[in-house]
C-alpha positions in Angstrom: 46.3 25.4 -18.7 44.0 28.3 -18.6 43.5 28.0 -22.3 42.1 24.7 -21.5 39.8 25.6 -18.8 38.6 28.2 -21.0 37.9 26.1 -23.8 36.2 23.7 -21.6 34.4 26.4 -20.1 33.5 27.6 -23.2 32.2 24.0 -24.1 31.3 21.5 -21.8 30.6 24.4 -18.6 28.2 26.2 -20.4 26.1 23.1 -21.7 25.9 22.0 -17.8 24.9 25.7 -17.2 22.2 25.1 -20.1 21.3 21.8 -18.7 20.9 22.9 -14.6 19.0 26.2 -16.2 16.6 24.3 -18.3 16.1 21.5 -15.5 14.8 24.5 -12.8 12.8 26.7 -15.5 11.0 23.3 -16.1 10.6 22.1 -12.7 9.1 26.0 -11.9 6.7 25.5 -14.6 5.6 21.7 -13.7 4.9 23.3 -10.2 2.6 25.4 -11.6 1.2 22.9 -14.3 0.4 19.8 -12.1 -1.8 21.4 -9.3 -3.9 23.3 -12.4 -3.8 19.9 -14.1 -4.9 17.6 -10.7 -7.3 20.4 -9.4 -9.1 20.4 -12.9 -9.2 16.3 -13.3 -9.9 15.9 -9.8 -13.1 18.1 -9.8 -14.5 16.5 -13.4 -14.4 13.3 -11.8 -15.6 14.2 -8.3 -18.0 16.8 -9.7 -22.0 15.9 -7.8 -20.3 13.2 -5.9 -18.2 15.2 -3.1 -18.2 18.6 -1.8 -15.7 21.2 -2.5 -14.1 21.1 0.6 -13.0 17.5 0.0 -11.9 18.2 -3.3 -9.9 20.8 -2.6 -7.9 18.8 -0.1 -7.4 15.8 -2.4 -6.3 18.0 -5.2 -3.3 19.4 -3.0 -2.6 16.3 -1.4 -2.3 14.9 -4.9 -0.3 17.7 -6.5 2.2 17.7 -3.2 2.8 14.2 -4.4 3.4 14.2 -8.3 5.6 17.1 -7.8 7.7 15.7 -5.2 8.1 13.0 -7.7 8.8 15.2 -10.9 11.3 16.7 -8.9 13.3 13.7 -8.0 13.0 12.2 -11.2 14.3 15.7 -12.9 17.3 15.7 -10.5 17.9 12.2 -11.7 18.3 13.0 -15.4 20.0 16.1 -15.0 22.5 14.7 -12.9 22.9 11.4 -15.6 23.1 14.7 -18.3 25.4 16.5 -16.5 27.7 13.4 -15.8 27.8 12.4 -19.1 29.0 15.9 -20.2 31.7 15.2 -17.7 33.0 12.3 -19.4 32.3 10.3 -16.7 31.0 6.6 -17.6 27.6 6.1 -16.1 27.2 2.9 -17.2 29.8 1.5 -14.5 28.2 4.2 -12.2 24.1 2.5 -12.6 25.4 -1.2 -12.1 27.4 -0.1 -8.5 24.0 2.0 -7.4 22.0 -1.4 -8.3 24.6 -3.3 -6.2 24.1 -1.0 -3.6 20.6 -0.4 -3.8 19.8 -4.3 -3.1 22.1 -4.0 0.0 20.4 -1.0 1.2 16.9 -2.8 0.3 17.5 -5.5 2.5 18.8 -3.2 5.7 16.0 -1.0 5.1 13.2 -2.9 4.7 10.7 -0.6 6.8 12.0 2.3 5.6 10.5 0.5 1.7 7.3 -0.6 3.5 6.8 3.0 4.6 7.1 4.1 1.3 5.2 1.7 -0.7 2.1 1.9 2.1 2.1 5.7 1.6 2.1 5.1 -2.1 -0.8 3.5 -1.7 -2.3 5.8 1.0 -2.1 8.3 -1.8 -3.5 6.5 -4.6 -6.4 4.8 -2.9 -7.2 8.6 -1.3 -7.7 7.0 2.4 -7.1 10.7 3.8 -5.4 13.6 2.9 -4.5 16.5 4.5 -6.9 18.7 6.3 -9.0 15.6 7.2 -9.6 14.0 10.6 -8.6 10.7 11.1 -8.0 8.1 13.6 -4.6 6.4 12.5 -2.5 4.0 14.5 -4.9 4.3 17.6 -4.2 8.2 16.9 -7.1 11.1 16.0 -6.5 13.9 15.0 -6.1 16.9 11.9 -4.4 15.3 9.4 -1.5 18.6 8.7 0.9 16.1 6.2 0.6 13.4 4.5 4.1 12.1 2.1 4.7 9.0 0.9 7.2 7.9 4.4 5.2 9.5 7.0 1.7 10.9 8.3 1.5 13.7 10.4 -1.4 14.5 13.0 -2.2 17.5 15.4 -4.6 16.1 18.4 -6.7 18.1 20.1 -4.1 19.4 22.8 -2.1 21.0 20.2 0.4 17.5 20.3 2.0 16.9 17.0 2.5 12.8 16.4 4.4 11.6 13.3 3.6 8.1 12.1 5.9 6.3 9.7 3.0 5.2 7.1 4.4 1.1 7.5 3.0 1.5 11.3 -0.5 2.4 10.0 -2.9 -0.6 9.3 -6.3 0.9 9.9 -7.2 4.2 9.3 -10.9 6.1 10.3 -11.8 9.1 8.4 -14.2 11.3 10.3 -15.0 13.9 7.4 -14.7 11.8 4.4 -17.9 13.5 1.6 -19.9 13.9 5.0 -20.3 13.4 8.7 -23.1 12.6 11.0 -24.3 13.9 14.2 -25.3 10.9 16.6 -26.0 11.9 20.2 -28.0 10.4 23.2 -30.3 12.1 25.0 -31.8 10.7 28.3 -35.5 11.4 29.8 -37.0 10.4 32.6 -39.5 7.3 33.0 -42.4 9.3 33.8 -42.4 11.7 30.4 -44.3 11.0 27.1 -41.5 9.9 25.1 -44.1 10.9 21.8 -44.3 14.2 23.2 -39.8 14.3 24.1 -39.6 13.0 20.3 -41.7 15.5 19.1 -39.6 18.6 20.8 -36.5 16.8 19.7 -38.0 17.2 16.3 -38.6 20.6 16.3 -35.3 21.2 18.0 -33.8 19.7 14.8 -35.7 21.8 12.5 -35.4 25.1 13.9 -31.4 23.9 13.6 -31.9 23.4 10.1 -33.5 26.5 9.7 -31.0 28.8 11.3 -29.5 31.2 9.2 -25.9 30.3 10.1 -26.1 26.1 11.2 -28.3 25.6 8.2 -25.6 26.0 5.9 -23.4 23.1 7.3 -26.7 20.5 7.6 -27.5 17.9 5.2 -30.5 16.5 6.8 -32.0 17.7 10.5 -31.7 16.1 13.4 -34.4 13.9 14.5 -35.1 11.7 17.2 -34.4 8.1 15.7 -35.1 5.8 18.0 -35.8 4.6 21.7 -32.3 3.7 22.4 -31.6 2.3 25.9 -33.7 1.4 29.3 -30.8 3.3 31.3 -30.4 3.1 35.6 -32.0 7.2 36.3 -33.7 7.4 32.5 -34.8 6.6 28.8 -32.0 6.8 26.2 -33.5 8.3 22.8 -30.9 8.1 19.7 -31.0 11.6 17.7 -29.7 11.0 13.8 -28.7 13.9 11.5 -26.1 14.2 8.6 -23.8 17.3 7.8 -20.9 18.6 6.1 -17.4 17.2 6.8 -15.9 18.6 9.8 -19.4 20.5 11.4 -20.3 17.5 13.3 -19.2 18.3 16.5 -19.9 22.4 16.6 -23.0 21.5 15.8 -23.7 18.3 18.4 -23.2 21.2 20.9 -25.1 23.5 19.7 -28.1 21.0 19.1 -27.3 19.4 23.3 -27.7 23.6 23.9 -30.8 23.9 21.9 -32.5 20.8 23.6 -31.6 21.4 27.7 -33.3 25.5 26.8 -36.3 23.0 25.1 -36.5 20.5 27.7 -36.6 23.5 30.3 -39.2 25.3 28.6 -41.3 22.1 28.2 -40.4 20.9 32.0 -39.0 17.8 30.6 -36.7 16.3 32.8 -33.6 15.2 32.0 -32.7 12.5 34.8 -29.7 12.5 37.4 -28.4 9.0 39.3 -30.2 8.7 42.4 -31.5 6.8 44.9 -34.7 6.6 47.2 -34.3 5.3 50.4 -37.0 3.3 52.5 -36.6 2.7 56.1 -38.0 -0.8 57.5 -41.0 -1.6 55.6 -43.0 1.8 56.2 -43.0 5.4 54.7 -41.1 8.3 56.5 -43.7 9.9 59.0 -45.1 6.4 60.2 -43.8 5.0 63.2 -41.4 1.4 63.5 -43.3 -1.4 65.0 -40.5 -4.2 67.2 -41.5 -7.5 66.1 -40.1 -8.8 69.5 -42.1 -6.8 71.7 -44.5 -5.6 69.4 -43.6 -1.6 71.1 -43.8 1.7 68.3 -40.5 3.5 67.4 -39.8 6.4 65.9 -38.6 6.3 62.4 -35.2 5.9 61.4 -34.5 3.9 64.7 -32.3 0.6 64.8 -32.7 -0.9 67.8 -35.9 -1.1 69.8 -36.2 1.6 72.2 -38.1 -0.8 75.0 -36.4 -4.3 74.2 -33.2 -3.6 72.3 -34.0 -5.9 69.7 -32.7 -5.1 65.6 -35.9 -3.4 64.1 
């Protein structure tokens, strides 16, 4: 008995050892080999058409992916390898997993649409991690992607997982580059040449700044008269730049503009209302109608004849 386990040992155990030994030494070096791989096809192709940032997170979503799939399809033949070493038929073995693969296809048939609508997900690059995105009536950073599932962090710190069959529209805030698009209201007495002229310069200097410049494409600039609002003028303010710096610099640029508008004593409008009593000024008296006697203002009723004023 022994001197069969030895010989087998001998034999068969040490080819299986050869086989799982080969099947990790390769999938180490095919995770090392596919991101290289990816990141250098990824950026000849995207090269003066995106920015780094974006290539850089396509190339690691993309390498996540292939190597997921090396892995599972290196399992697979080392397991039909190591099987067959065993003696064991695997012919009989592939025909029951196809039986059993159509039963399980047909009770888990969202679990296949999750898969297949990740697949594509992937290949058609809709998002990839690090982006933000709206899915599924969701926004958030995108912190993983896989070919079931999507994963977003909101902007509480809430972490939502949505099976990828769920998702039929997806918005990408920070896809090659973003946009800053703000309203600004004035009041109806100021020169709206003179507020889109500030606004202007406003934009430039925020160009120019040593740190904001960096993340803008093209200033802000005042685009448009946007809106006759209830207290004010609406004026539409445009400007493009890098993915993800929208909205620090939105903020800085509504900063920039009250500290302008200040300076410039432009107003920037409130609701209100301005109230008129009866049909003369504050300071003038109220005049009955009935009796045709003077009150004084803000009265109701007629101090001589109690009429309604």
């Amino acid at each position: 008995m022994w001197a069969n386990i030895s010989n087998w040992l001998l034999g068969s155990g040490i080819t299986i050892l050869i086989i799982l030994l080969l099947a990790y030494i390769t999938y180490q070096v095919i995770k090392v080999a596919i991101p290289r791989l990816v990141d250098r096809s990824v950026t000849v192709r995207g090269k003066k058409r995106r920015a780094k940032e974006e290539l850089a997170k396509r190339s690691q979503t993309l390498s996540r992916f292939l190597t997921g799939i090396a892995f599972i399809i290196l399992v697979f033949i080392a397991l039909l390898m190591v099987l067959s070493e065993l003696t064991i038929e695997i012919g009989p073995m592939l025909a029951s997993a196809g039986v059993l693969g159509i039963a399980v296809g047909f009770g888990a048939q969202s679990l296949i649409k999750d898969y297949l609508n990740g697949l594509f997900i992937i290949l058609e690059d809709q998002y990839n991690k690090g982006d933000v995105a709206k899915i599924a009536d969701i926004a958030g950073l995108v912190v993983d992607v896989n070919l079931r599932r999507t994963v977003l962090r909101d902007l509480d710190g809430i972490v939502h997982s949505i099976p990828n069959g769920q998702i039929t529209t997806t918005s990408n805030y920070t896809r090659d580059w973003a946009r800053v698009n703000l309203d600004i209201s004035v009041g109806y007495d100021e020169d709206l040449e003179r507020v889109m002229a500030v606004i202007n310069r406003v934009g430039k200097e925020l160009a120019e700044d040593e740190y904001f410049g960096r993340f803008i494409r093209t200033a802000p600039q005042a685009l448009r008269v946007n809106k006759f609002g209830d207290s004010g003028i609406d004026i539409k303010i445009l400007g493009e730049t890098k993915p993800m710096k929208q909205w620090e610099l939105t903020g800085e640029l509504r900063k920039r503009l009250k500290a302008a508008f200040d300076k410039e004593e432009i107003e920037i409008p409130w609701p209100h209302l301005k109230l008129f009593f009866g049909e003369s000024q504050l300071g003038k008296s109220l005049t009955c109608l009935a009796c045709s006697q003077p009150n004084l203002p803000g009265s109701k009723f007629c101090s001589s004849c109690g009429k309604n004023l």
